[in-house]
C-alpha positions, 0 to 999 in steps of 0.5 A: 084799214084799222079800227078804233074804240070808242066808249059809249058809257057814262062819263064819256058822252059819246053816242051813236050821233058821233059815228053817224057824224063822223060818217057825214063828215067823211062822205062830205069830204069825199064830195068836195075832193070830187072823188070816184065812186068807191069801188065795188064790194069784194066776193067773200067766202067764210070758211069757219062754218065748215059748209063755206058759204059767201060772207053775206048769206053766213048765219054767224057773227064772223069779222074777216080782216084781210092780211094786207090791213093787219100789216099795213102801218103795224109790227106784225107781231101781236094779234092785237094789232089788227084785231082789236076793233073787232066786236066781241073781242076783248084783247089787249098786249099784256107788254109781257111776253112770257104770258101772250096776250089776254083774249076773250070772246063774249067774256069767255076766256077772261079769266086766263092768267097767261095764253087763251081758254075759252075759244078755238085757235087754228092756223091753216086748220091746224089747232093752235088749241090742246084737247083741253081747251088751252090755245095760245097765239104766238105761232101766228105768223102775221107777215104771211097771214091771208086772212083771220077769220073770227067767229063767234056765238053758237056756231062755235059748238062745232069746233068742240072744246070752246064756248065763245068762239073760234079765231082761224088764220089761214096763210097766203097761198104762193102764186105768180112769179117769184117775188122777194120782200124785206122790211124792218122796223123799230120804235120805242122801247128798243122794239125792233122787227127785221123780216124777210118773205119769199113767195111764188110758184114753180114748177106747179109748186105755189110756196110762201117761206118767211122769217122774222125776228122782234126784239124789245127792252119792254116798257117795264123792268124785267119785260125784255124780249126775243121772239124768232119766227119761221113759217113756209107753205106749199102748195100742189095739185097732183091731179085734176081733182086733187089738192095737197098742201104742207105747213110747217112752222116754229117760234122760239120766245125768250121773254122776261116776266115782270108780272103786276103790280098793285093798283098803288104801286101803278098809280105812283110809276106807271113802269114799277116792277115788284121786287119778286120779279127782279130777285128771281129773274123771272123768264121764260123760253119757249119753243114750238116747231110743228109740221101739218098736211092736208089732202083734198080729194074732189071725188066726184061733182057731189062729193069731197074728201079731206084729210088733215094731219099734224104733228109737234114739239113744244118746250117751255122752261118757265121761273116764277117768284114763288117766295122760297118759305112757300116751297118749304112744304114737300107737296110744293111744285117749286118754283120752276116749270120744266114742260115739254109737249109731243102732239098731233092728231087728224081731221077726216072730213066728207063733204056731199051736196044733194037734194033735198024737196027739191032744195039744195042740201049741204052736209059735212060729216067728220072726225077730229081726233088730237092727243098730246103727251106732255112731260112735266117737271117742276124745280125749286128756283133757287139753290142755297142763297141764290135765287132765280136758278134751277135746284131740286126736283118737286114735281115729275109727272107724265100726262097725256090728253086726247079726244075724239069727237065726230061731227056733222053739219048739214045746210038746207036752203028749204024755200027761195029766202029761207036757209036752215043750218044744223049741227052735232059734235060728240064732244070726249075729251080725257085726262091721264096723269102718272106721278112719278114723284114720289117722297115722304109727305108727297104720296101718289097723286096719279089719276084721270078723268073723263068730260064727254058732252053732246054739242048741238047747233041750230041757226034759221036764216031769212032774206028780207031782200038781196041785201039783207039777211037775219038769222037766229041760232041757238047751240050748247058748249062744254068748256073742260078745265086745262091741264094747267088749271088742275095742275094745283088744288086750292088751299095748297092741297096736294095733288091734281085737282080732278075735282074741277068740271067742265063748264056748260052753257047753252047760248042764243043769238040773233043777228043781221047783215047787210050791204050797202052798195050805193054811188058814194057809200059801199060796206056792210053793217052788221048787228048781233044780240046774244045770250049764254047761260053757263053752269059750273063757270071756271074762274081763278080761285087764287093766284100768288107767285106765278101759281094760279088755281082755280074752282067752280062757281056756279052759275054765269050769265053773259048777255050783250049786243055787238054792232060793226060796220064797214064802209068805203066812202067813195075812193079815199075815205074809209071808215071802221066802227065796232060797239060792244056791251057786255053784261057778264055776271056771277048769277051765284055767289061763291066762296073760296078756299079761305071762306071768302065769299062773293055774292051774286050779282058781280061782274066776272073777273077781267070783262069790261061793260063796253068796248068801242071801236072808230077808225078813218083812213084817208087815201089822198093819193094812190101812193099815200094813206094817213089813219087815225084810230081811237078805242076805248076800253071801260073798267076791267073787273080784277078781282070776283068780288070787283073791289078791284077794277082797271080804269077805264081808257081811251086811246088815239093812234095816228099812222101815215103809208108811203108807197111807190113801185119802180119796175120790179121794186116796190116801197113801202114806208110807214110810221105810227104813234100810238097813244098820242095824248100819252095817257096813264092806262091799265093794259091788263088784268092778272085776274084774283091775283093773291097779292093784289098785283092786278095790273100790267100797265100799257105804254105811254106815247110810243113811235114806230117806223119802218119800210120795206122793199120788195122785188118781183122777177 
């Protein structure tokens, strides 16, 4: 099922009688099809709140979208595919390949310029996040993915380094008899994706091997890309009361960089590319191979081990526009990144389940421990007259991150309706630089420093009846700066800027679920409302040529209210709906380097007011399904001070599935138009851009097609 977005703000006059509508409509066509009842509600389990507890009784905001419904009718390619009606979740393509996609959770994480900050990513419990609270998405191979979990609030204190949320993808575990797929699909642009899975069990060993590759010539000038993927999972019980399981993956991204434009530019070309992305072929290759294992051990009926490891390889070679007069200067980095990535850490976790007054007692006590060694070299992107190739050296520096933060969490079912949840995490994270380049005019700029914070979470859960929970929680968050949001001072000052602090805040939430299990309408519905106060917020002080930089602004606050649903309306009808409303402000005014000031009161940079969501599939037939999605975006804050903003948009998608089994083959065709009234829109924002290059703009009508053909032996 897909989701959609619409808004509930002025000038769209839209209001929750429209959902309600769209329901009624929906039920009653369902009743003249004379159709079944709907089938009933699946049993789910969270896994992201360490102590698993099934989805209805979890004391979070969590959204859970299955793997089937984030392939069917899609690329596969990008997490904003099948994520983006999920409440509380800002993310949106950039069609920028070089700079993965722009997320946020809550507002958090909306000033990144390029990969994710502010929330925790993890891939079959491997982190996709450095120690420094930088994440990036690109490794989520969503041809094999099981399930992504997105969790949300206070609880994401226990994952360490994030304050606004967590997002784990978990791979498909291979069972059953051996089975073969391919598929292929192509569209507009020149987008094409060839994939191939592998999945079964032998010998008491359940694997899923798969390969893709995704190709594009981008909407924009300068926005080609190649993306080549692999990622296999093994799974093994080498005894009764054990569990093993091996992960290994690698992506490999060339992209082009056409970077933003200025808000006039966009309005006359849509497809415009300033010429500094042209002239110095801005591009960017990355690659990432890593390897993880992780052992299960059942002690006994009240005890559980688990232990998690990982390693690997990741190298990026990036050039940027930066003008050559702006690397004149001996302190300049260049205009070239050259970065290469040693990582790898553990997890240890203790599982006991015990008494407690007579109640049942959880608790989980564990120690995540990461390092990374990073090798960073910068380079003029030119050489004489030429530009957009590597010359001289300027930078060459050896940094190494780590952390090791214990955990504990604890789960008491205290009365027959009442649950109460605690938890604690030593948040330590370190920061060591060497430089190694050292020239007359650009001295010694080694150092390092050290961010520790206590995080503690509280959530209380009532249950009004066996339907219906109601929960409120409370919890602390520490959001250090990354590696690369010091890698530069303000102003063009030398050296790293080891002057940046970590962000705090303390956040409150209060939420319900329920489920709805009648004759013609079974789903759930959810409503939360949240709170955080923030101190020492990090937002973008300056970003011109690719070099972002960054200061403390003080204090933030970021309240609002989520509302989703999930319904099944008797067998053919589907209905998906999110609501957002986000109030995300600056609640201190702030200065930057050049003595520009912006008062309190502004919304932060690259959040948008309201975000909403409405999608209805139709299954006229167990071989067919037809969807249609609207989503809806408002304006996007730019810049601090908000003289910028994106417009505000609203977009359709239409998508139709055939699928047919003969004997051991099976077929699945697909299309989908995407933008269907081929509106003008704003995709995303490069927030304070230095030169008013803001936006990235989205595709106008875009086709896709594809199938695929699978085979079981």
């Amino acid at each position: 099922m897909h989701v959609v977005r619409l808004c509930l703000c002025a000038g769209w006059p839209l209001r929750l009688s429209t959902v309600a509508s769209l329901m009624a409509l929906a039920q009653g066509a369902a009743a003249q099809t004379g159709a079944a009842a709907p089938p009933a509600l699946p049993d789910v389990t969270v896994r992201s709140t360490l102590v698993q507890s099934p989805l209805d009784y979890t004391p979070a905001a969590v959204t859970i979208v299955d793997g089937d419904r984030l392939r069917d009718r899609q690329w596969q390619v990008n997490l904003s595919e099948g994520l983006s009606g999920t409440p509380g979740l800002l993310l949106q393509n950039r069609q920028n390949y070089a700079q993965d996609l722009q997320l946020s959770i809550r507002g958090h994480g909306a000033r990144s310029t390029f990969g994710v900050r502010g929330v925790q990513i993890f891939v079959d419990g491997i982190p996709s996040t450095m120690p420094d609270g930088q994440g990036q998405t690109s490794n989520i191979d969503l041809q094999s993915v099981e399930r992504i979990e997105v969790l949300r609030g206070p609880y994401s204190a226990l994952y360490g380094n994030a304050s606004g949320g967590v997002i784990n993808a978990y791979t498909e575990r291979g069972e059953g008899r051996p089975r073969v797929d391919s598929s292929f699909a192509m569209g507009s642009n020149g987008q094409k994706r060839l994939g191939l899975k592998a999945q079964g069990e032998q010998g008491g060993v359940g694997y899923v091997v798969s390969a893709s590759r995704f190709l594009t010539d981008g909407f924009r000038p300068q926005s080609a890309a190649d993306k080549n993927q692999f990622n296999a999972r093994l799974d093994t019980d080498p005894g009764d009361s054990s569990h093993l399981m091996l992960v290994a993956n690698h992506v490999n991204v060339d992209a082009q960089d056409p970077g933003g434009v200025t808000p006039a530019d966009w309005r006359a070309n849509p497809r415009a590319t300033a010429q500094g992305p042209l002239d110095f072929n801005t591009r960017k290759n990355m690659r990432q191979t890593q390897v993880g294992l992780a052992y299960d051990f059942r002690v006994d009926a009240a005890n559980a081990l688990r232990l998690m490891v990982y390693a690997g390889q990741r190298h990026i070679t990036q050039y940027q526009s930066t003008p050559v007069a702006a690397q004149k200067p001996a302190t300049s980095a260049g205009g070239v990144i050259d970065l290469g990535r040693d990582y790898g850490g553990m997890d240890l976790r203790w599982a006991h389940d015990a008494q407690l007054a007579d109640a049942p007692l959880n608790l989980v006590l564990g120690l995540a421990a990461n390092v990374v060694e990073e090798d960073r070299q910068g380079y003029n992107n030119f050489l004489g007259k030429q530009l957009g190739v590597m010359g001289a050296l300027r930078r060459d520096e050896r940094n190494t991150l780590n952390n090791a933060d214990p955990y504990l969490q604890a789960s008491w079912a205290f009365a027959p309706r009442w649950k109460l949840d605690a938890g604690l995490r030593w948040s330590n994270v370190k920061f060591v630089s060497r430089d190694h380049y050292i020239v007359p005019g650009n001295g010694d700029d080694s150092g390092s420093t050290r961010f520790r914070r206590w995080l503690p979470m509280l959530s209380l859960q009532h249950a009004l009846n066996a339907a219906t929970q109601v929960y409120a929680s409370v919890g602390g968050g520490m959001e250090t700066p990354t590696f690369n949001e010091i890698s530069y001072r303000p102003g063009g000052l030398p050296g790293l800027n080891f002057g940046l602090q970590p962000a705090t805040s303390t956040s409150a939430e209060i939420g319900l679920r329920q489920r709805i299990a009648g004759d013609v309408l079974r789903g759930q519905w959810t409503a939360a409302l949240f709170h955080t106060d923030t101190k020492n917020e990090i937002v973008a002080a300056d970003n011109t040529g690719g070099r972002a930089t960054y200061r403390n602004a003080g204090r933030t606050r970021r309240q609002g209210a989520e509302l989703a649903t999930q319904l099944q309306l008797a067998r053919q009808w589907q209905l998906n709906a999110a609501l957002t409303v986000l109030d995300a402000k600056l609640r201190d005014g702030i200065c930057d380097s050049k003595g520009s000031c912006v008062p309190a009161g502004k919304r932060i940079a690259g959040t948008a007011r309201t975000q909403a969501a409405i999608g209805l599939d139709w299954r006229p037939h167990d071989d067919w399904r037809i969807g249609a999605d609207w989503r809806h975006v408002s304006a996007i804050a730019a810049n601090d001070s908000n003289s910028a903003q994106a417009p505000g948009y609203g977009v359709l998608a239409l998508s139709t599935g055939y699928t047919r089994q003969w004997g051991p083959w099976k077929l699945n065709a697909f299309a989908r138009i995407d933008n269907l009234a081929d509106k003008k829109y704003v995709g995303s924002v490069i927030v304070n851009e230095g030169n008013g290059r803001y936006y990235e703009a989205a595709p106008g009508r875009q086709w896709m097609a594809g199938m695929s053909l699978g085979y079981q032996f």
